[in-house]
VOPAGU-2260 file (C-alpha; in pm, 1 decimal, decimal comma):
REM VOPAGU-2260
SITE   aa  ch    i         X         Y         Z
SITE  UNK   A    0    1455,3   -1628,4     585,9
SITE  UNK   A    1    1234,6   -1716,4     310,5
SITE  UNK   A    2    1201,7   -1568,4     -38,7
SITE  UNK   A    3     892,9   -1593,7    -277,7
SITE  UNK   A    4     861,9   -1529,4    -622,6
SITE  UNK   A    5     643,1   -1589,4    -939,7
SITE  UNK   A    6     740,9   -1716,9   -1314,2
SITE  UNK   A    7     670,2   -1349,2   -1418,7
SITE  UNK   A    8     881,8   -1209,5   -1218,6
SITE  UNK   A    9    1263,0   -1142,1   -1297,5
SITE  UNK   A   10    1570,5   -1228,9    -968,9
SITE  UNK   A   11    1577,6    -835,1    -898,5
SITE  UNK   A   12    1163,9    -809,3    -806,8
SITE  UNK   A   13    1235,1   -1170,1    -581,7
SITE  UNK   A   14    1029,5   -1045,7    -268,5
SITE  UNK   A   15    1216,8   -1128,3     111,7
SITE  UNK   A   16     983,2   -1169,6     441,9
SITE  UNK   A   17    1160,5   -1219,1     752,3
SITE  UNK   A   18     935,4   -1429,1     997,6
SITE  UNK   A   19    1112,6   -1175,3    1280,0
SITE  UNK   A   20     979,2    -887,5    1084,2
SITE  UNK   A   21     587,1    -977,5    1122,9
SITE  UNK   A   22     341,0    -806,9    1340,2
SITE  UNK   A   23     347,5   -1071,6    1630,4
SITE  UNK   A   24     699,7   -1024,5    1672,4
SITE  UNK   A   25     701,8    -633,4    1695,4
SITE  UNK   A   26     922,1    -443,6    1957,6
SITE  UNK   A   27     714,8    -137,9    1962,6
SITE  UNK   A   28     668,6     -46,6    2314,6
SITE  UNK   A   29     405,5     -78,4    2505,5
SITE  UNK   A   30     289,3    -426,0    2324,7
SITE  UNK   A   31     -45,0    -471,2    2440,9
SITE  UNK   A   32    -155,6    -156,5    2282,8
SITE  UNK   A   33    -101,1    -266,1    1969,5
SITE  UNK   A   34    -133,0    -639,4    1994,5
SITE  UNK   A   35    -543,8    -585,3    2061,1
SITE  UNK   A   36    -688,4    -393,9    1764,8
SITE  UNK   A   37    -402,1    -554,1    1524,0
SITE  UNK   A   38    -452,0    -920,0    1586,5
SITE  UNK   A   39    -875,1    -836,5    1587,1
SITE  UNK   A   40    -829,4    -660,9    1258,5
SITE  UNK   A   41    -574,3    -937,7    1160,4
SITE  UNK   A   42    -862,7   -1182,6    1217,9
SITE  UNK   A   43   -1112,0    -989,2    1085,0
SITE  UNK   A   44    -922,6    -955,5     744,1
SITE  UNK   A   45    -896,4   -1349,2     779,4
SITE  UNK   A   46   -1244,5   -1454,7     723,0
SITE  UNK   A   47   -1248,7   -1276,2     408,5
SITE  UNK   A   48    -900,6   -1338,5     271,6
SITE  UNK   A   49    -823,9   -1701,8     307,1
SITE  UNK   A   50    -480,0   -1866,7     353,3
SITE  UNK   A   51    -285,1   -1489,6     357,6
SITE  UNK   A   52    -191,9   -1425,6     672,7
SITE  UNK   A   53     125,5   -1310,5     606,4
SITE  UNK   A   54      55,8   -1072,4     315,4
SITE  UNK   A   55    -251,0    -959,9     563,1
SITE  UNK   A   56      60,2    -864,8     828,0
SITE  UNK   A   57     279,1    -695,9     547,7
SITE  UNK   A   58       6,8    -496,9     460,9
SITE  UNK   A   59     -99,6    -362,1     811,9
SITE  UNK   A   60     304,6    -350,4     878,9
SITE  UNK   A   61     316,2     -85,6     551,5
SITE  UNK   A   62      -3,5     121,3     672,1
SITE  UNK   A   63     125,2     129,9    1022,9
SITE  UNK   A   64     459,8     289,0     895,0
SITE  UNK   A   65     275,7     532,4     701,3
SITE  UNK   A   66     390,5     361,3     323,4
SITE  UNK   A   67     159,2     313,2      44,1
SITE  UNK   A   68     162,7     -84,1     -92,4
SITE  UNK   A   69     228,3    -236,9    -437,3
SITE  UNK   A   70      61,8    -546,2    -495,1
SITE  UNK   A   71     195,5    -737,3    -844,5
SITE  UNK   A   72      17,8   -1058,0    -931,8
SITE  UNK   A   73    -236,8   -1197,9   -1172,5
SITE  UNK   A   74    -595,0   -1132,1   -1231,7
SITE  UNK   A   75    -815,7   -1304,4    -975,6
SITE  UNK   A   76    -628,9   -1334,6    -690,5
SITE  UNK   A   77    -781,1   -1125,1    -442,3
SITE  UNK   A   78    -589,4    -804,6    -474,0
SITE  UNK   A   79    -884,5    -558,2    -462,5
SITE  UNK   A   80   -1047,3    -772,5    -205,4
SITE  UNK   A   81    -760,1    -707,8      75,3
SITE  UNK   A   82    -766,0    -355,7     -21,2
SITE  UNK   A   83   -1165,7    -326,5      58,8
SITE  UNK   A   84   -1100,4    -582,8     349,3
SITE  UNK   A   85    -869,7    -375,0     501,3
SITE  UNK   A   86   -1034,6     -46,6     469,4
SITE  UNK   A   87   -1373,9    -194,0     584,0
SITE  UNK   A   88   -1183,1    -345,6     916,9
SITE  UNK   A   89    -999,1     -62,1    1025,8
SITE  UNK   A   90   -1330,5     222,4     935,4
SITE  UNK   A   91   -1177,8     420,3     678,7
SITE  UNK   A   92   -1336,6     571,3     406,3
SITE  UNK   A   93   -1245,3     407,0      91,6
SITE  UNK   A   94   -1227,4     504,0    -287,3
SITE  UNK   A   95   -1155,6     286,1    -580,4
SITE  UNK   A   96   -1006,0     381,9    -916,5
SITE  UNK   A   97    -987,9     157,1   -1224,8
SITE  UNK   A   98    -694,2     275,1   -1418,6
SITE  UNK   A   99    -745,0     235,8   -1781,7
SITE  UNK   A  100    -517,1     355,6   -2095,7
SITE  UNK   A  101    -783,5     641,7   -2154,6
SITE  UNK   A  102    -806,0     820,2   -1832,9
SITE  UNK   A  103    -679,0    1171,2   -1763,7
SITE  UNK   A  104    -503,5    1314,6   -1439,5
SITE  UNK   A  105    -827,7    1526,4   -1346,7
SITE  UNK   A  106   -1052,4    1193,8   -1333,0
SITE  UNK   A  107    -832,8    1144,8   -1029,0
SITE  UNK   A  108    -791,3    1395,7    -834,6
SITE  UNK   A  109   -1051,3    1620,4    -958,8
SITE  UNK   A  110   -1173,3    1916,1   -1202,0
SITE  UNK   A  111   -1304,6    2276,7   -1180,2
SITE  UNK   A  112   -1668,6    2319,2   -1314,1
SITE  UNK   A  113   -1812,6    2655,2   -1444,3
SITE  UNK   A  114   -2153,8    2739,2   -1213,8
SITE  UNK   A  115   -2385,6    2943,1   -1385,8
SITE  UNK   A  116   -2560,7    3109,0   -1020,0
SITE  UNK   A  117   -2215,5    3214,5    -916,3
SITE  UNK   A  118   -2051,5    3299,6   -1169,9
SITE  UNK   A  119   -1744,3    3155,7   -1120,5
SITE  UNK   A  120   -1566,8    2820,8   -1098,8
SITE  UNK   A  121   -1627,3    2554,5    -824,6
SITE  UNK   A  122   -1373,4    2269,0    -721,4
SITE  UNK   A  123   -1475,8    1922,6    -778,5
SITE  UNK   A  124   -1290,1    1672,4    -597,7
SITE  UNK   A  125   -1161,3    1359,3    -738,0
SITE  UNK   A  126   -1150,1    1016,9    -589,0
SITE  UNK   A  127    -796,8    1080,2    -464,5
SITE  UNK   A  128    -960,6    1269,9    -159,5
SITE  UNK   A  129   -1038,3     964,5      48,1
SITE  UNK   A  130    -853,9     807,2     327,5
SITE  UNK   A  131    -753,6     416,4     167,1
SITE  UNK   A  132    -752,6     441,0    -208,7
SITE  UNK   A  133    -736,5     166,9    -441,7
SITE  UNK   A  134    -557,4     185,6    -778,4
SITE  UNK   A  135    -672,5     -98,3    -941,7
SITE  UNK   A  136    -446,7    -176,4   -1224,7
SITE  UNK   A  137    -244,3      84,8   -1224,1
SITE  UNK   A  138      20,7      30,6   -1494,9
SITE  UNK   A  139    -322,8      -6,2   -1748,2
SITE  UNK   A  140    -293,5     414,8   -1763,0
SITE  UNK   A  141     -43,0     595,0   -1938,3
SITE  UNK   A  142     281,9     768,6   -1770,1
SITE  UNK   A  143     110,3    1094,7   -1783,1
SITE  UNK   A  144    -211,6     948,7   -1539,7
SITE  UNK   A  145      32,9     759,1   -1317,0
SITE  UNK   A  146     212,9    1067,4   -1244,4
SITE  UNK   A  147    -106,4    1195,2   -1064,0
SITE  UNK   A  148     -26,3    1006,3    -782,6
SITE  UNK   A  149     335,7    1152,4    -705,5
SITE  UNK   A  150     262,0    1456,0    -535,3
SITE  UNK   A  151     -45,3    1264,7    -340,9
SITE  UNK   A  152     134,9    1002,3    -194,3
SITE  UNK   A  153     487,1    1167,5     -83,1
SITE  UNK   A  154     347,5    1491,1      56,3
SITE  UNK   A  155     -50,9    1377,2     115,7
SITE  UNK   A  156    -190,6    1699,6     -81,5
SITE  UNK   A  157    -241,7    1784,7    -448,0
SITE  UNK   A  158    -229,5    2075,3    -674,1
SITE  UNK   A  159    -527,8    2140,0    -896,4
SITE  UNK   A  160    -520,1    2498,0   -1109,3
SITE  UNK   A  161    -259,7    2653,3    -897,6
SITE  UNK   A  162    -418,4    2550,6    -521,4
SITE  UNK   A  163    -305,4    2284,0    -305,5
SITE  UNK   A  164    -529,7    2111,4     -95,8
SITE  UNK   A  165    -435,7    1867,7     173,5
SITE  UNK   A  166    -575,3    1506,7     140,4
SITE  UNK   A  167    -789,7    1287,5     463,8
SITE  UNK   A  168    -535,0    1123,3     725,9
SITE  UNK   A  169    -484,0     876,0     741,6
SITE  UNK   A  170    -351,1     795,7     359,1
SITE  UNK   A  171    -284,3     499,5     243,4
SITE  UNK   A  172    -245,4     412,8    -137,0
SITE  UNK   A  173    -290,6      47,9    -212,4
SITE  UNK   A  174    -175,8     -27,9    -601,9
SITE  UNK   A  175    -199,4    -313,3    -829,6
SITE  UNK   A  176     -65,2    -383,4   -1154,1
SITE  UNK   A  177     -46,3    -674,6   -1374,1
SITE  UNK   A  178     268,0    -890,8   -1484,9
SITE  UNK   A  179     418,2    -656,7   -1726,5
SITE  UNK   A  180     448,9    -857,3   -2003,1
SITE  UNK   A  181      67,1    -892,0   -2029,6
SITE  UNK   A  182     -80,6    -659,7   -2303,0
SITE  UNK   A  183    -253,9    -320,7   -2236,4
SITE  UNK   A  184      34,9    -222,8   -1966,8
SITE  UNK   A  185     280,2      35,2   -1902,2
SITE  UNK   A  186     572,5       8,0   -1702,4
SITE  UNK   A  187     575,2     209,3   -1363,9
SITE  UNK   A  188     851,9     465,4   -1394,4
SITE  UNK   A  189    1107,8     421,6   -1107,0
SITE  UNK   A  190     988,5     779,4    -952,0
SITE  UNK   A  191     688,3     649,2    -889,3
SITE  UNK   A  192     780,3     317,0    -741,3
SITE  UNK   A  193    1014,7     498,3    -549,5
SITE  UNK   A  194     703,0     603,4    -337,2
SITE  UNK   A  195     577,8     259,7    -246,6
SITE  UNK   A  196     735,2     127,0     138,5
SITE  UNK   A  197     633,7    -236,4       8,8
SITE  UNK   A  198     549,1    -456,6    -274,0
SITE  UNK   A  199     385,8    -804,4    -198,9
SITE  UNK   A  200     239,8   -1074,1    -416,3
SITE  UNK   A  201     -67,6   -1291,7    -340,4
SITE  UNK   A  202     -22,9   -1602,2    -508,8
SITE  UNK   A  203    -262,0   -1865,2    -539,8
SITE  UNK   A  204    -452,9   -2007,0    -258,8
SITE  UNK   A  205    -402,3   -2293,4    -185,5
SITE  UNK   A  206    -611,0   -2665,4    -216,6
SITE  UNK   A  207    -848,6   -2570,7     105,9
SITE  UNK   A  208    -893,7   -2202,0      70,0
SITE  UNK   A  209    -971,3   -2265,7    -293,3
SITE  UNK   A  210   -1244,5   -2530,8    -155,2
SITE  UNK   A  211   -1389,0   -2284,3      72,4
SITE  UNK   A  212   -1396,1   -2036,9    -151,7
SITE  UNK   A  213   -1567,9   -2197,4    -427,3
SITE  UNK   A  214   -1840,8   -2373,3    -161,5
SITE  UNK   A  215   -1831,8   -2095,1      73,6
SITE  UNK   A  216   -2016,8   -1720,2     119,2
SITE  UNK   A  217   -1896,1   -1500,1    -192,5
SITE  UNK   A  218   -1647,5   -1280,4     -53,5
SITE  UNK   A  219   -1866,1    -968,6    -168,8
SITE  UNK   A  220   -2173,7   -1063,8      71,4
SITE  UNK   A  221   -1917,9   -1119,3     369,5
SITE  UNK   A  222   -1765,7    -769,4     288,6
SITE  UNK   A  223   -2064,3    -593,9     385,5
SITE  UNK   A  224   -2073,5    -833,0     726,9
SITE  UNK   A  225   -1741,0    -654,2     840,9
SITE  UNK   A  226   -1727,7    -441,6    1139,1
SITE  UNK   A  227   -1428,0    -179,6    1157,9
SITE  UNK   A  228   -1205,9    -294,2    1466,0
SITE  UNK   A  229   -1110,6      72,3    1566,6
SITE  UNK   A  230   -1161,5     434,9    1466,5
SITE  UNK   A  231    -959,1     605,2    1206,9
SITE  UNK   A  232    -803,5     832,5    1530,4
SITE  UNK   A  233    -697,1     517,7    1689,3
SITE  UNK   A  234    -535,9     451,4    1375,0
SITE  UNK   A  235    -316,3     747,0    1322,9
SITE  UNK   A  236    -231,5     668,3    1728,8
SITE  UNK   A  237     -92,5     321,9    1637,8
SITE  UNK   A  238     108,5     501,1    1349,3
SITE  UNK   A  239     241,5     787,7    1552,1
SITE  UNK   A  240     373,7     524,3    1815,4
SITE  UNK   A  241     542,1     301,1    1576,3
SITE  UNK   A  242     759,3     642,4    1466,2
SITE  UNK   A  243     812,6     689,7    1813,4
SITE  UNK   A  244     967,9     316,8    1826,1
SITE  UNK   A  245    1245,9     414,8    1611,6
SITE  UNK   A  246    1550,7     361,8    1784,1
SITE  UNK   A  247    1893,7     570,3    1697,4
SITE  UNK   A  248    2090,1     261,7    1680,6
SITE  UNK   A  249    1857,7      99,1    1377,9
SITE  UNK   A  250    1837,3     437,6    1197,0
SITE  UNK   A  251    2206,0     430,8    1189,9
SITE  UNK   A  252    2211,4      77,4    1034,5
SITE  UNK   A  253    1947,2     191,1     788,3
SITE  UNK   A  254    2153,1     502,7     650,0
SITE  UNK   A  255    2478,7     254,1     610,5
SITE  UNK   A  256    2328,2       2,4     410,8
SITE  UNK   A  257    2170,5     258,9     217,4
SITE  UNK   A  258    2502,1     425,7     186,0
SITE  UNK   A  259    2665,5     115,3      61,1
SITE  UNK   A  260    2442,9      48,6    -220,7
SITE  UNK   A  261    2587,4     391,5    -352,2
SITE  UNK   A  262    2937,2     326,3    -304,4
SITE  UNK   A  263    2930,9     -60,3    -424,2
SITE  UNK   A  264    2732,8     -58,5    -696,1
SITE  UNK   A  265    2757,3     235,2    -946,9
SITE  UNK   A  266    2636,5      87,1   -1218,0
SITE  UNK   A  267    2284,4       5,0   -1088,9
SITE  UNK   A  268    2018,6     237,4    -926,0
SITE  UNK   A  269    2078,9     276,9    -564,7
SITE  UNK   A  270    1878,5     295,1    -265,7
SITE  UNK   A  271    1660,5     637,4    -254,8
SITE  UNK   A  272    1691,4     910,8      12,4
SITE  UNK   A  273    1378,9     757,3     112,5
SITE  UNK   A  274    1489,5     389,5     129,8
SITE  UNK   A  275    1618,2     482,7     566,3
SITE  UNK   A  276    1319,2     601,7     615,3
SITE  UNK   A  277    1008,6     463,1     554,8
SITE  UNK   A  278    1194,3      62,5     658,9
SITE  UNK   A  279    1339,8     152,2     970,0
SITE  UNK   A  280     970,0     210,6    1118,8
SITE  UNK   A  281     828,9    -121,5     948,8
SITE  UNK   A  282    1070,9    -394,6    1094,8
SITE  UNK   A  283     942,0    -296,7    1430,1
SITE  UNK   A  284     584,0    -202,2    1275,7
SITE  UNK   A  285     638,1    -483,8    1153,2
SITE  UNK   A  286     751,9    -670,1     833,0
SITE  UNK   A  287     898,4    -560,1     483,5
SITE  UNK   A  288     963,2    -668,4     160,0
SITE  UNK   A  289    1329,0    -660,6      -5,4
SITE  UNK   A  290    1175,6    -423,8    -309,3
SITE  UNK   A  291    1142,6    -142,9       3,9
SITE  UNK   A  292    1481,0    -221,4     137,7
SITE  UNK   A  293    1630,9    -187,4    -253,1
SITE  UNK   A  294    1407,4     108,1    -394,8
């Protein structure tokens, strides 16, 4: 067991990854079928993302489950790049929005425009209708913008004026936010982190991915090199037989230590009604972070 952690982060945000929990150790029967397009995209996402291997696993582990991901670090890192590496790799169509304290909840998931040669009012849809979507810097926008998100990324549809429309498979909302006590932020309210399966951190890279970086091909140019390594249907395929994988025994232990948070600790926020859920698909997905185990 191994636990990582930053100088801007507090002991309750210390992140946990369990070397049993990552994708080459999955128990997801039959193996083979998902060993092949994993490991390619796992490589794929390597010649881009240097020295990350691991938060390249956790990140496939939280798609495959059907989560959305929190990244926290600092600027520069390389959080937007996995997020366009990964939709690039696996051919999914990919929107990016750059949260700032200004924005509104319709410049996300969209707006109603009067037409003239109708006469009436036609739906424009926001960036939110896209199958892998970035929000870049999420806790820049105010409570009221980050609350846009809720409905999208528990029940995959949103409302707009009264109609609900349903929202590409598959999802998959990738988030990033600053260190908190940088200025310009706002902290993410706990129903909305209650949503996110995972939350990683980057880090630095280290003394020879930082060489290669600076000597090698920018990271942009390479982007547009990158072939998907499956179809979005072969996707949603690899996520319907990881739910299959769940086993009654490890549900069981999921609900129990979920219970127990309830019962021992009154005085702190316990685990969710989503906390059994969305975990006991990823260790055999797999791999998970503590925050999903806690949320």
């Amino acid at each position: 067991m191994r636990y990582e952690s930053s100088p801007h982060d507090d002991s309750s945000y210390r992140i946990e990854y369990n070397r049993r929990m990552l994708l080459t150790k999955a128990e997801i029967q039959p193996l083979n079928v998902l060993r092949g397009p994993i490991e390619r995209a796992i490589d794929t996402a390597g010649r881009v993302i240097l020295g990350k291997e691991q938060q390249v696993r956790l990140s496939l582990a939280c798609l495959l489950a059907r989560g959305h991901l929190l990244i926290e670090d600092l600027p520069g890192v390389g959080k937007t790049t996995l997020a366009h590496v990964l939709a690039r790799s696996l051919g999914l169509q990919f929107q990016r929005i750059q949260f700032t304290s200004d924005m509104l909840p319709a410049d996300i998931i969209g707006v109603s425009i009067y037409e003239r040669e109708t006469g009436g009012f036609k739906f424009h849809p926001g960036p939110i209708f896209a199958q892998v979507i970035l929000a870049d810097e999420v806790n820049r926008a105010t409570p009221k913008t980050q609350s846009a998100l809720l409905e999208a990324m528990e029940e995959h549809q949103v409302t707009a004026e009264g109609e609900t429309r349903k929202l590409p498979a598959p999802f998959f909302v990738i988030a990033t936010q600053n260190p908190s006590e940088q200025v310009g932020t706002f902290p993410l309210p706990e129903s909305q982190l209650d949503r996110f399966t995972m939350r990683i951190e980057l880090g630095y890279p280290d003394r020879a991915a930082e060489r290669a970086l600076l000597t090698g091909t920018d990271r942009r140019d390479l982007l547009a090199t990158l072939d998907p390594c499956m179809t979005p249907a072969e996707l949603m395929e690899l996520q319907a037989s990881v739910q299959r994988s769940m086993s009654r025994p490890r549900c069981s232990t999921m609900c129990r230590r979920s219970s127990s948070t309830r019962a021992a600790h009154p005085t702190t926020s316990p685990a969710s009604r989503r906390a059994p859920r969305s975990p006991s698909c990823i260790p055999r997905a797999p791999g998970r972070c503590s925050k999903a185990a806690t949320r």
